[in-house]
N, C-alpha and C positions, 0 to 999 in steps of 0.2 A: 895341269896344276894352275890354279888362280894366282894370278900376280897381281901387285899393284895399279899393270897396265890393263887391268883388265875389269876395273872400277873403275866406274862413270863419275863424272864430278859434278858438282853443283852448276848449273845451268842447263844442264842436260834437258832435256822433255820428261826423259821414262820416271827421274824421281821424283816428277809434280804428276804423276799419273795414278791415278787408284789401279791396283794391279787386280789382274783376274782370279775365280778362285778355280780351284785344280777340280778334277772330276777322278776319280776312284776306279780303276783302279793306275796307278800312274803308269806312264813309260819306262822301258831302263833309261833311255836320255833324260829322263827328270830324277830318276834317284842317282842318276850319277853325277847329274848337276849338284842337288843337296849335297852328296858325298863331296863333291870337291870344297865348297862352300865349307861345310864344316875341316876339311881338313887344312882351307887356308886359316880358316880362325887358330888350329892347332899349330901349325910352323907359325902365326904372326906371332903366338906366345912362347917361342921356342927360343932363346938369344941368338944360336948360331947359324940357324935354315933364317931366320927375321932378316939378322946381316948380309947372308948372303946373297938375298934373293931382292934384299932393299924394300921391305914387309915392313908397314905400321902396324904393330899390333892393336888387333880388334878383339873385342869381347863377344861381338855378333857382325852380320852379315846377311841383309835381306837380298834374295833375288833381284829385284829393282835396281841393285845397285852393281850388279852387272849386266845390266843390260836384258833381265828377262819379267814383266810385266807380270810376275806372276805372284800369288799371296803364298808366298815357304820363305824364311829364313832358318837362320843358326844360329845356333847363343851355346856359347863357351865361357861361363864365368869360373875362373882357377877358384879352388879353395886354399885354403894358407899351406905353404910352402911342405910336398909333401902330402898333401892331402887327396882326394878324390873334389873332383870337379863340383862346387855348389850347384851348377844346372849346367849341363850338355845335353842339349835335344836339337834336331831340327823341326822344325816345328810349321807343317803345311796346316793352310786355312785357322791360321789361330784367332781368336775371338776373345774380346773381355767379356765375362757371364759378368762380375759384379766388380764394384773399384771402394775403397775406403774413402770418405770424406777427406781423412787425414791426408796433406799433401808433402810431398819431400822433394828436396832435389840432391844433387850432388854439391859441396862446398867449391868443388873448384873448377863445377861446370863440366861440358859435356862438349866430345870431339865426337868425328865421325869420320870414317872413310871415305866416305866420296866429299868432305868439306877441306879444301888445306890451307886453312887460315885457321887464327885463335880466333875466337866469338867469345868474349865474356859474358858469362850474365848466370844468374839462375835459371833453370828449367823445368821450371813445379811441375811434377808429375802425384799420380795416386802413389802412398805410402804400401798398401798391399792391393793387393787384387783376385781374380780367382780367376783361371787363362782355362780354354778349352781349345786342347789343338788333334791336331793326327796326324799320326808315325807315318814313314814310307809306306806301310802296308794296308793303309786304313783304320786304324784301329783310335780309337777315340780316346783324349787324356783327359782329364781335369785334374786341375792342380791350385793350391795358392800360393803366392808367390810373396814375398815382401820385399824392401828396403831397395839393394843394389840389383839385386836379381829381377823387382818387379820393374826398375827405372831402365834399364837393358833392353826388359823385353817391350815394356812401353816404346823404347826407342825404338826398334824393330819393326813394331807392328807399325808407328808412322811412317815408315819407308813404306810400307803395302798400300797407305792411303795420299803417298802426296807428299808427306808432312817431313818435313827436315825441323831437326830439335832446337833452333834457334828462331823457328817461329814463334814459340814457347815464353822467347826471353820478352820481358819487357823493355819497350823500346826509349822510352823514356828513361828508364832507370832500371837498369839489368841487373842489380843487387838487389831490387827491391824484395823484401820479403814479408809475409805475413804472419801475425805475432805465433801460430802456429806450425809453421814452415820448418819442417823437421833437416838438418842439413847432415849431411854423410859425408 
């Protein structure tokens, strides 16, 4: 089981590293990597496994950020209360095919699990996008994604290149917004 102790934190090497991409067909040690990954995303959203175990709840979780150099994360966004999951995939070698002009960020900014500090600011990301990943088995998706769901997976896929989400902020003035800057 993924614990807390077992995310790298900011200063580390591996999350300024562009991570590798996987070859096909994977090992059981790499699908049971992703399995865990996703099922830590699933207890951090749980109140009483999050308590017990001392879990920030995450909405995703790139490999990178435990310590494995590799291009797979997990995206767990809840649907409203009761509902079926808005996106649950792991998502190996994911790719943006296309991204909207339209930019958005989140109104009250953007955390992260390997970050433990507040970082105020905006983090303009694309409004929708259109992601092309593949399952544990090989098998190829394409999808469009928008709003919270495409700013998650935006996050995500910066962990496979390097990129921590407050590189994003502007440094000057981390509110700054543009007259089109759609905020959630």
């Amino acid at each position: 089981m993924i614990t807390m102790h077992d995310i790298i934190r900011e200063g580390h090497p591996t999350l300024r590293a562009r991570a590798e991409k996987f070859t096909f067909p994977l090992t059981a040690e790499e699908k049971q990597t992703a399995q865990k990954m996703m099922e830590f995303l699933e207890n951090s959203q749980d109140p009483e496994i999050a308590e017990k175990y001392g879990l920030r709840a995450g909405v995703g979780l790139a490999a990178p950020q435990i310590d494995v150099s590799k291009r797979m994360t997990a995206v767990l966004v809840p649907g409203e209360e009761g509902q079926e999951p808005l996106f649950k995939h792991i998502l190996i070698n994911p790719t943006i095919l296309s991204e909207s002009v339209q930019m958005a960020a989140l109104a009250e900014g953007e955390g992260c699990l390997s970050v433990d500090r507040e970082i105020p600011g905006y983090v303009p990301r694309h409004a929708r996008l259109k992601l092309r990943w593949y399952d544990l088995d090989g098998n190829e998706h394409v999808e469009r994604l928008r709003d919270y769901v495409a700013i998650v997976v935006q996050h995500e896929i910066d962990h496979l290149n390097g990129v921590l989400f407050f590189d994003h902020i502007n440094k000057e003035n981390p509110f700054a917004a543009s007259e089109d800057l759609i905020l959630l």
